[in-house]
Backbone as CSV, one residue per row, in Angstrom:
resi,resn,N_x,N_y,N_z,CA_x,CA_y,CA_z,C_x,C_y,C_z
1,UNK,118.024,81.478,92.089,117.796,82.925,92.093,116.304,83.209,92.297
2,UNK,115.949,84.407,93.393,114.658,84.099,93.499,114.421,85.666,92.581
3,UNK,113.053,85.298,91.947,112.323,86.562,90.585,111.462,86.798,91.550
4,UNK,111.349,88.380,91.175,110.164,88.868,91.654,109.131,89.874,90.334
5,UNK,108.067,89.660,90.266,107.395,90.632,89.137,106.795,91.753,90.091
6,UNK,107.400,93.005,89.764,106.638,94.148,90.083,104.875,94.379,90.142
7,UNK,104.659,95.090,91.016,103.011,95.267,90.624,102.974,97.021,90.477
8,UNK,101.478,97.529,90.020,100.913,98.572,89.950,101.395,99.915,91.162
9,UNK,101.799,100.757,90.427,102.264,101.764,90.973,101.514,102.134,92.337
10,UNK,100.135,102.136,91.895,99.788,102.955,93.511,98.277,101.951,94.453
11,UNK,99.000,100.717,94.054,98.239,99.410,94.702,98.014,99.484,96.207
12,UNK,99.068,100.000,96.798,99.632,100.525,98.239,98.907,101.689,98.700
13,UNK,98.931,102.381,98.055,98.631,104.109,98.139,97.285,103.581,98.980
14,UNK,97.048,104.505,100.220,96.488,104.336,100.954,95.315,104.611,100.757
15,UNK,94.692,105.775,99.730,93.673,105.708,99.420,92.921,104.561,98.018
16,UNK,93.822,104.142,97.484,93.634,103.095,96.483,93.092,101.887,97.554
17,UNK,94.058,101.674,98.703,93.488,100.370,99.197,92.232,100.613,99.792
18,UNK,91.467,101.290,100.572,90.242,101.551,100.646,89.374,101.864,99.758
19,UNK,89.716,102.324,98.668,88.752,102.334,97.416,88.406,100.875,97.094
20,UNK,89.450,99.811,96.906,89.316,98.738,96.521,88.843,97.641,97.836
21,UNK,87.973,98.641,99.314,87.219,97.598,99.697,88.133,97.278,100.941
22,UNK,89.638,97.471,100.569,90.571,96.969,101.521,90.680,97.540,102.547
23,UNK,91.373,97.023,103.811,91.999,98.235,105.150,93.337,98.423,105.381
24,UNK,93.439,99.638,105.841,94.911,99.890,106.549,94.458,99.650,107.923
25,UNK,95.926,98.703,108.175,96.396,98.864,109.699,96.542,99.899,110.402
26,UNK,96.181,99.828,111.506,96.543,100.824,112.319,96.819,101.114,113.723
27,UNK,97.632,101.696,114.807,97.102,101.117,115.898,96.606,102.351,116.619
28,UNK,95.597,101.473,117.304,94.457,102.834,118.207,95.121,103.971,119.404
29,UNK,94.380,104.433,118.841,95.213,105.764,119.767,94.193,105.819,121.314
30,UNK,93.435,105.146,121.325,93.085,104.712,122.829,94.155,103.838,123.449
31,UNK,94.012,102.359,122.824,94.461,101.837,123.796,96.086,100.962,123.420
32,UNK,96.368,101.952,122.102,97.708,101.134,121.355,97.213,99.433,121.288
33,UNK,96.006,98.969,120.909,96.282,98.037,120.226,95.834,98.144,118.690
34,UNK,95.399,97.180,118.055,94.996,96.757,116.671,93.832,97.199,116.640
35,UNK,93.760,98.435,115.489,92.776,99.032,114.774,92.871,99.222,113.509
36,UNK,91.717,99.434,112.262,91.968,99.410,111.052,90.600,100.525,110.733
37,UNK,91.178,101.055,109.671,90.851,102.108,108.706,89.918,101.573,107.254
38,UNK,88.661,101.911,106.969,88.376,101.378,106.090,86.772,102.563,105.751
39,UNK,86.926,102.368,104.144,85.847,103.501,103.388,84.606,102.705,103.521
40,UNK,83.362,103.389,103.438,81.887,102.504,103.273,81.152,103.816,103.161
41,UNK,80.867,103.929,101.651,79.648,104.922,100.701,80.965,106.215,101.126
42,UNK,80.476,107.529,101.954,81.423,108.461,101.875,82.086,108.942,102.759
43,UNK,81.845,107.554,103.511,82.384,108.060,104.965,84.005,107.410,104.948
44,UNK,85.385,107.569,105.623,86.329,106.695,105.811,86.017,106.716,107.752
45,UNK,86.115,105.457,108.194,86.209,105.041,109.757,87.244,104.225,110.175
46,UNK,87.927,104.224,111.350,88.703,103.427,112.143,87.660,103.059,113.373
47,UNK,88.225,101.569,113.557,87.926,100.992,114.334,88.655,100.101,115.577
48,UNK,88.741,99.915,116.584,89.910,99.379,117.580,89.500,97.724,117.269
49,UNK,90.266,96.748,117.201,89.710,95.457,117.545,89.575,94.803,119.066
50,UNK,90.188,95.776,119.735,90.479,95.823,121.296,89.506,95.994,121.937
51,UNK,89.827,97.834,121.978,88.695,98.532,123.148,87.533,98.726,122.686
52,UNK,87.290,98.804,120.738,86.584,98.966,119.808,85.818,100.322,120.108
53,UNK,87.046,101.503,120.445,87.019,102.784,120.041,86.788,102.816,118.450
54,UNK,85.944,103.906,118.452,86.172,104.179,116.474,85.845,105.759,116.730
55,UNK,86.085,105.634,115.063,86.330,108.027,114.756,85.448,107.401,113.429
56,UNK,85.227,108.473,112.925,84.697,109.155,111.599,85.114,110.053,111.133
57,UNK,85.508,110.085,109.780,85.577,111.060,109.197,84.446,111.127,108.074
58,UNK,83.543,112.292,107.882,82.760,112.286,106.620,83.745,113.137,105.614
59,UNK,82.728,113.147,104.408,83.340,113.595,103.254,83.134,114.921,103.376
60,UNK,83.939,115.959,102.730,83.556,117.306,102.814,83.373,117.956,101.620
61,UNK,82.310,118.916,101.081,81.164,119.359,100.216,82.341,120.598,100.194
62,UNK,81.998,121.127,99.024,82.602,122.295,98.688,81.060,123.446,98.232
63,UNK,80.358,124.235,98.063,79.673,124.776,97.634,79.212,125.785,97.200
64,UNK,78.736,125.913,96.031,78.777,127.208,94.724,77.652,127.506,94.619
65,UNK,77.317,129.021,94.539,76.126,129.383,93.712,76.432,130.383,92.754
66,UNK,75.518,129.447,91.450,75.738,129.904,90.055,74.100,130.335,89.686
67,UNK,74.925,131.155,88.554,73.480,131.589,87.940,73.546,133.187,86.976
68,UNK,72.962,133.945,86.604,73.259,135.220,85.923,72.660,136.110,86.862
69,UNK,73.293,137.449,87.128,72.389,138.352,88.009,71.967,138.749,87.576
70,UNK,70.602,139.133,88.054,69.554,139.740,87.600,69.196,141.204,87.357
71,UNK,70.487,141.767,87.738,70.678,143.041,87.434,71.849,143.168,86.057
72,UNK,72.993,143.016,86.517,73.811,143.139,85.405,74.060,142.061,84.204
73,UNK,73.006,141.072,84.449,73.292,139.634,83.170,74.135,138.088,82.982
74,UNK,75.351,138.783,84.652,76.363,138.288,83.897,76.512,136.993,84.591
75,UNK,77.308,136.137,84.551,77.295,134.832,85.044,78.310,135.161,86.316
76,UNK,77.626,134.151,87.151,78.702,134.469,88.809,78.267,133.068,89.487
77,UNK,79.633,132.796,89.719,80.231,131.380,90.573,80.735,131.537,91.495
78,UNK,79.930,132.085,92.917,80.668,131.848,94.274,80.378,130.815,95.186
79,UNK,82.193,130.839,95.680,81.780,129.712,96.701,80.969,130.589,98.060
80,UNK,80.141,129.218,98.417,79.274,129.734,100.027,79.937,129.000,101.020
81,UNK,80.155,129.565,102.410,81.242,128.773,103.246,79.896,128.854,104.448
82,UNK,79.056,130.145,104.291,78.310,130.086,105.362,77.847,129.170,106.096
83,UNK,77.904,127.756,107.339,77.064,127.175,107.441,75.688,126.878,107.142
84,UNK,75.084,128.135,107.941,73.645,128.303,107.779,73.194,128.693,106.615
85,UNK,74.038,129.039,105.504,73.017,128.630,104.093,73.334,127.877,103.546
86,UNK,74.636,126.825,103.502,74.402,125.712,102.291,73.796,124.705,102.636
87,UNK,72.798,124.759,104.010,71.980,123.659,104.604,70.405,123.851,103.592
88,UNK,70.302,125.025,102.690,68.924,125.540,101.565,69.622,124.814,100.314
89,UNK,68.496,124.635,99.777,69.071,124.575,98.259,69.325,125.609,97.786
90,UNK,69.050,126.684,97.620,68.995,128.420,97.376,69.334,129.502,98.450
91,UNK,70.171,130.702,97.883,70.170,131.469,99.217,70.719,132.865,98.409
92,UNK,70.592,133.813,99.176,71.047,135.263,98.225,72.579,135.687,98.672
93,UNK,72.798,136.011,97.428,74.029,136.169,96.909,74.521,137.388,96.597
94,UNK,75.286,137.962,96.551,76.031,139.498,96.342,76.680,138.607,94.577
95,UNK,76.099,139.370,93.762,76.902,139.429,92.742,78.155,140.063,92.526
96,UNK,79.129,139.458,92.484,80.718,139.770,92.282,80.669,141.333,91.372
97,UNK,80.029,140.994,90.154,80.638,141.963,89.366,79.650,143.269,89.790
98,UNK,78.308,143.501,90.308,77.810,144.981,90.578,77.195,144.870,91.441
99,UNK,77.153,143.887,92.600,76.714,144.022,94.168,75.655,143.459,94.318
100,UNK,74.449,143.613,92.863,73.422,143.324,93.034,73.078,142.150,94.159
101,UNK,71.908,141.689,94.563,71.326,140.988,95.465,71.016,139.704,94.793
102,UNK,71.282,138.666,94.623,70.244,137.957,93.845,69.888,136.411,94.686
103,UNK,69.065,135.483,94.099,68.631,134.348,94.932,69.300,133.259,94.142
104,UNK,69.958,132.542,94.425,70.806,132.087,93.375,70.478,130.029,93.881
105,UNK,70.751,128.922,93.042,70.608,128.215,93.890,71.939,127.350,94.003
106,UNK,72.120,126.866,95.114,73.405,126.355,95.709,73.806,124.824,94.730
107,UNK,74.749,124.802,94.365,75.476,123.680,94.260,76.396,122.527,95.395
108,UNK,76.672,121.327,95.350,77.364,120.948,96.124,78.045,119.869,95.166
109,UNK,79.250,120.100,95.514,80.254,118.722,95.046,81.155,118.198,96.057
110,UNK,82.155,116.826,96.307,83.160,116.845,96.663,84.349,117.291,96.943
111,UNK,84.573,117.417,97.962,86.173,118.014,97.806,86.894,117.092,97.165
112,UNK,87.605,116.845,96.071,88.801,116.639,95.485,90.108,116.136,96.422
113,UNK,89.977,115.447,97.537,91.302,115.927,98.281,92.042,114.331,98.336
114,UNK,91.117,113.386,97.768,91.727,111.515,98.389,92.611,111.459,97.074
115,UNK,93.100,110.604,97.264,93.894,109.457,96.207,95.076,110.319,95.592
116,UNK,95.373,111.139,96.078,96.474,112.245,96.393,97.345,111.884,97.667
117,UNK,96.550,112.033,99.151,97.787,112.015,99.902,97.708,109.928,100.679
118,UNK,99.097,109.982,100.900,99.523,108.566,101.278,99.620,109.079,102.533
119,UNK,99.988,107.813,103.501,100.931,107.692,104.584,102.012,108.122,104.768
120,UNK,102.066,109.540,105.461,103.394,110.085,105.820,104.293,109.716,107.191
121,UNK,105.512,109.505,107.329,106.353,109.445,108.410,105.453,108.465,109.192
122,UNK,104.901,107.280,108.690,104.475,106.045,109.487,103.085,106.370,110.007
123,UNK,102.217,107.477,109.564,101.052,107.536,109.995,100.393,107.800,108.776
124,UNK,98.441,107.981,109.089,97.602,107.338,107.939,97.438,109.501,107.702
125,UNK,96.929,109.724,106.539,96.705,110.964,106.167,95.435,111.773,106.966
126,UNK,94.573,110.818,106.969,92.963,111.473,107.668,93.259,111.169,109.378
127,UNK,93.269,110.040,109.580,93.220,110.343,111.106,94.761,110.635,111.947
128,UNK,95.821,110.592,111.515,97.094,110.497,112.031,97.346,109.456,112.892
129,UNK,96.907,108.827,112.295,97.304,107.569,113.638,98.525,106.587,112.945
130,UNK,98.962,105.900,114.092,100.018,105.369,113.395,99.995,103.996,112.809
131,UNK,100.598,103.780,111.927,100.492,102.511,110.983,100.634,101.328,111.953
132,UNK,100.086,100.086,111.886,100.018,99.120,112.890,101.219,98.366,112.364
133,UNK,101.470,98.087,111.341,102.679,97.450,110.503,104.335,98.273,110.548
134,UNK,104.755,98.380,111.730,105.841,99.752,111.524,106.896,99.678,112.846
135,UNK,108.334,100.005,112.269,109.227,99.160,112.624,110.926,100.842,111.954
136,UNK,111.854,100.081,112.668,112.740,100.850,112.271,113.788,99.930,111.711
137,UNK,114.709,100.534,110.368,115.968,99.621,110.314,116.723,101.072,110.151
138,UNK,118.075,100.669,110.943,119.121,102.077,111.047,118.229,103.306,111.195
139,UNK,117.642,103.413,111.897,116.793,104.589,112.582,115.797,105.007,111.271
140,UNK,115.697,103.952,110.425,114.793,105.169,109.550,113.138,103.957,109.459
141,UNK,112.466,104.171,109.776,111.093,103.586,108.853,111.048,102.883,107.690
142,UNK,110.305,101.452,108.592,109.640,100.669,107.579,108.414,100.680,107.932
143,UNK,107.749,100.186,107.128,106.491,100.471,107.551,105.310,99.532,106.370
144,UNK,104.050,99.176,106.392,103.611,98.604,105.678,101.857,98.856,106.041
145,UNK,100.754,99.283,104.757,99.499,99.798,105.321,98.943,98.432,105.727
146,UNK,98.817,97.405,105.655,98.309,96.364,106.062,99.109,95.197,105.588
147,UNK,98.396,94.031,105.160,99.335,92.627,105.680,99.584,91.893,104.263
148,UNK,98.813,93.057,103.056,99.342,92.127,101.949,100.256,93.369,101.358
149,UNK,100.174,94.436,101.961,101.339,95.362,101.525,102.937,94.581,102.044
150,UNK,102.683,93.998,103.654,103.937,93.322,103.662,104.656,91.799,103.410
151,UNK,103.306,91.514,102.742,104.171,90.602,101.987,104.303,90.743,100.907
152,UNK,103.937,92.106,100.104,104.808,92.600,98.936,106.209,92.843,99.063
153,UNK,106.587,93.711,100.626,107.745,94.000,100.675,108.787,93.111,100.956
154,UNK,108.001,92.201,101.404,108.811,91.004,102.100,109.532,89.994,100.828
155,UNK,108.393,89.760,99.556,108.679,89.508,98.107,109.444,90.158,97.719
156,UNK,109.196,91.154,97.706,110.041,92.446,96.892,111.731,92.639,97.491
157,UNK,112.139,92.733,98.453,112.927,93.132,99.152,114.355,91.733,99.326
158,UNK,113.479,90.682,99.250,114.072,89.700,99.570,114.858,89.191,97.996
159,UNK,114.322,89.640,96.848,114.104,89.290,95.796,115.720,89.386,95.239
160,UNK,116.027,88.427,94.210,117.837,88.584,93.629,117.282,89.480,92.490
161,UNK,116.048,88.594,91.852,115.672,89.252,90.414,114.477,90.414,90.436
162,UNK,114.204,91.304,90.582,113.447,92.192,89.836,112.936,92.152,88.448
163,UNK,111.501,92.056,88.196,111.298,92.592,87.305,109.468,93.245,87.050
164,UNK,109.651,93.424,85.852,108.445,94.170,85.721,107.674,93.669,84.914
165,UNK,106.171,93.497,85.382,105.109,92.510,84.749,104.735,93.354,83.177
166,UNK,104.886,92.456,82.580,104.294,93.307,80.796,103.138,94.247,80.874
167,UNK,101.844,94.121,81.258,100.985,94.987,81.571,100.583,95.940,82.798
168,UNK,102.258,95.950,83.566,101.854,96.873,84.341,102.861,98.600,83.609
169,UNK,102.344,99.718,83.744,102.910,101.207,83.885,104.335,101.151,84.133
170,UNK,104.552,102.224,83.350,106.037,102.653,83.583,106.580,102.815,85.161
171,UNK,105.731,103.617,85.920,106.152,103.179,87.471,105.270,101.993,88.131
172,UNK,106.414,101.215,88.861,105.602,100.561,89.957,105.328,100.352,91.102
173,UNK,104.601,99.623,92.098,104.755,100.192,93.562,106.239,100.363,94.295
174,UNK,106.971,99.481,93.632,108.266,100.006,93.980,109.024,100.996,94.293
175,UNK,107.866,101.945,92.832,109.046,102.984,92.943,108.862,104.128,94.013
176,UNK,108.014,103.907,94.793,107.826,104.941,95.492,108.121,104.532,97.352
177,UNK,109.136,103.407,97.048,109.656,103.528,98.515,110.825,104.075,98.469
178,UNK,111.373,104.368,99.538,112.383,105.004,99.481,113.963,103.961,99.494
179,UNK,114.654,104.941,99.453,115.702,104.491,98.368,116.445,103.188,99.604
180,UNK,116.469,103.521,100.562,117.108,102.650,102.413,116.183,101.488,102.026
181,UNK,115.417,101.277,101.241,114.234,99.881,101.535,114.894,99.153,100.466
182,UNK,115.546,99.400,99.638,115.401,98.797,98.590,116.827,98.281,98.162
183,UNK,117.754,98.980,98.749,119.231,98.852,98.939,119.805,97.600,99.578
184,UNK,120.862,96.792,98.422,121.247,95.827,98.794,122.130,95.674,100.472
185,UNK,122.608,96.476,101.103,123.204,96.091,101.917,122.243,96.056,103.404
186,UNK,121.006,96.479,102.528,120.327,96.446,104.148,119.084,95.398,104.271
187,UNK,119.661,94.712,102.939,118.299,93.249,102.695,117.926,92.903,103.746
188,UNK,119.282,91.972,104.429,118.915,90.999,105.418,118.086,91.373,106.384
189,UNK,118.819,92.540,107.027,117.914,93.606,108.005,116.386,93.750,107.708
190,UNK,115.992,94.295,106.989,114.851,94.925,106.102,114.057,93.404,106.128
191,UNK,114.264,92.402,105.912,113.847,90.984,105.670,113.366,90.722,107.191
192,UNK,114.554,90.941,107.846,113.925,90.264,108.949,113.190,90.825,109.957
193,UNK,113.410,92.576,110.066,112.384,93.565,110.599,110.759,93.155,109.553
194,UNK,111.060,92.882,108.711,109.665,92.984,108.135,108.968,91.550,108.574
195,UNK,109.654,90.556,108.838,108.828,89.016,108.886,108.890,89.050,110.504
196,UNK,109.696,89.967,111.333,109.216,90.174,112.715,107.540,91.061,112.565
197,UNK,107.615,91.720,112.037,106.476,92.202,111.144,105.198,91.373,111.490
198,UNK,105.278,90.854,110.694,104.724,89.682,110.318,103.554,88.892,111.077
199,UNK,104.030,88.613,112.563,103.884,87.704,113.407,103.033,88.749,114.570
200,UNK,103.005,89.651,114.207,102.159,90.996,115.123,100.415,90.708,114.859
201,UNK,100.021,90.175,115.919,98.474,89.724,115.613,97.685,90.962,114.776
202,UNK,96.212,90.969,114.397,95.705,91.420,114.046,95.323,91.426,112.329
């Protein structure tokens, strides 16, 4: 009987694996071959191993100016969308609550938006490109972000025994494939689309 021990719920999750240094597969939307996705400081980039097309995406700033107006006292937190002023540290502001004018100075933080969305319908969240690891069984998607995601699935899938490691969370990466991946009658299939998988350079 072959055992398998579960791992960490969101080990996969596409923004977890670039946090941790790692890449997603991908393939280039130039020239459909082998390209990969990977974070460095705040930027996320793809790169072709082919034509060695690449994109960028930077991070995007959200930005506030706080402070009390100087007319009515009171505290005011607006966001600034203007280009041309959140390039100042400071810039004047319409106080919300009585119009007043004031010089307020700008804040900047992160947008909030990673480690939230995954890989939808076989493509990556930031650039849409499509997963380099990706395949159909009975018309529906398999798919895998890079090459140690599929030999999780390939472990996982193939597996008689299931189980779950003592120090990992109540969910695990398991639980968030869908229900066609995981279903006994479509093992063999699923096994062998995935180790055709497998053998796809890059």
């Amino acid at each position: 009987m072959k055992r398998f021990e579960d791992e960490g719920a969101y080990k996969y999750n596409f923004y977890w694996v670039l946090r941790r240094g790692e890449r997603v597969d991908v393939t280039c939307q130039s020239c459909g071959g082998h390209a990969y996705i990977e974070e460095c400081q705040d930027e996320i980039t793809w790169k072709c191993s082919a034509c060695y097309a690449h994109g960028v995406e930077k991070q995007v700033y959200q930005h506030h100016a706080k402070g009390n107006c100087v007319l009515c006292e009171r505290w005011f937190n607006v966001e600034v969308t203007d280009e041309k002023k959140v390039s100042h540290k400071s810039t004047h502001i319409h106080c919300p609550h009585c119009s007043a004018v004031n010089q307020a100075e700008l804040h900047s933080k992160p947008v909030c938006r990673r480690y939230i969305m995954d890989t939808r319908d076989g493509r990556d969240p930031v650039f849409g490109m499509e997963l380099y690891f990706l395949d159909h069984v009975r018309g529906k998607l398999v798919w895998a972000v890079n090459r140690a995601h599929l030999n999780y699935l390939i472990s996982y899938v193939s597996a008689d025994l299931r189980v779950r490691r003592g120090n990992v969370p109540l969910k695990t990466a398991s639980h968030y494939l869908p229900v066609y991946m995981k279903e006994a009658k479509n093992r063999d299939q699923m096994v062998r689309t995935l180790t055709k998988l497998q053998h796809k350079t890059g």
